[in-house]
C-alpha angles and dihedrals in degrees: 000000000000105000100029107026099043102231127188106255097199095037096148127215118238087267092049103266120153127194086264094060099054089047086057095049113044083042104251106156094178098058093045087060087042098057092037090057093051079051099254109187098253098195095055116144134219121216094268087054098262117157112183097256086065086055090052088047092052090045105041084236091159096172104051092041082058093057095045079060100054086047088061101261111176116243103210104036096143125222114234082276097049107253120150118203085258089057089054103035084057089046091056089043091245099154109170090050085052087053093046094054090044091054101025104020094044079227105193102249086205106045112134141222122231085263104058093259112138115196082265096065098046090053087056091044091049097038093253104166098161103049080047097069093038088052094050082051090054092054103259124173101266085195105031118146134232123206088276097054093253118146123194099256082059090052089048086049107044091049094038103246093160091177093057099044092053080049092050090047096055094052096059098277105171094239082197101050116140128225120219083279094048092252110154119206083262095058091052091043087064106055092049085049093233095125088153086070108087098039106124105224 
């Protein structure tokens, strides 16, 4: 359809889809090389704020998120809520891809939501031990704040993730840290009656 119809590469869905985005999404590698070479825009957005490289995040489609990157596909292009691919590929527990935008995408380990949460801070809200402590490699804010006040180690705390709390402890996480209300981990342990959370082991 491409070299003899003359599609439009970049026709976009009602939502905002283009071709590129499906492809990311459903994994096929092929067509996603296929639609670059005929110069298809790869940081496109949905309406939502979706680039492809959102939909390959989502998905733990590493090698074509690979290859987004290659094209030039920007890391931290952020969805209308802020969320980078980082920020989705933590929320869906896809570690190595986490790893791979931090290394080959220079992801921003920072990079915040519109509501103050760091990557940090969504590992900890998902249970994400192991980007945690990716993420902590990479030189995350251990302490870093949302808009709330939260920081990570409440988050851990709050939900009972034991083993992040105790990775959050040993880099330097402030076991003592107030939220806007003054609440510590400990106050929101225990009223999620996880009291065992913020222990440092």
């Amino acid at each position: 359809m491409l070299e003899r119809g003359g599609a439009v590469v970049d026709a976009q869905t009602k939502l905002g889809a283009t071709a590129l985005h499906v492809a990311a999404e459903q994994g096929k590698l092929d067509v996603v090389a296929l639609l670059l070479s005929h110069r298809a825009v790869v940081d496109r957005k949905t309406d939502a704020g979706l680039t492809a490289l959102h939909f390959a995040a989502e998905h733990d489609r590493r090698e074509i998120s690979r290859h987004l990157l290659l094209a030039g596909a920007a890391a931290d292009a952020r969805t209308l809520t802020g969320h980078t691919a980082m920020h989705v590929a933590i929320t869906k527990g896809h570690t190595e891809l986490t790893q791979l935008l931090l290394t080959e995408g220079r992801a921003t380990v920072d990079a915040t939501t519109n509501l103050g949460h760091t990557g940090l801070h969504l590992a900890a809200l998902t249970g994400g031990a192991a980007a945690a402590a990716a993420l902590l490699a990479a030189g995350a804010a251990v302490d870093a704040r949302t808009l709330t006040g939260l920081t990570s180690l409440h988050i851990a705390a709050q939900k009972g993730e034991a083993a992040i709390a105790r990775l959050l402890l040993r880099g330097g996480g402030a076991v003592d840290a107030r939220t806007n209300m003054s609440h510590t981990p400990l106050h929101l342990a225990a009223e999620e009656a996880q009291l065992g959370a913020p222990e440092a082991a």
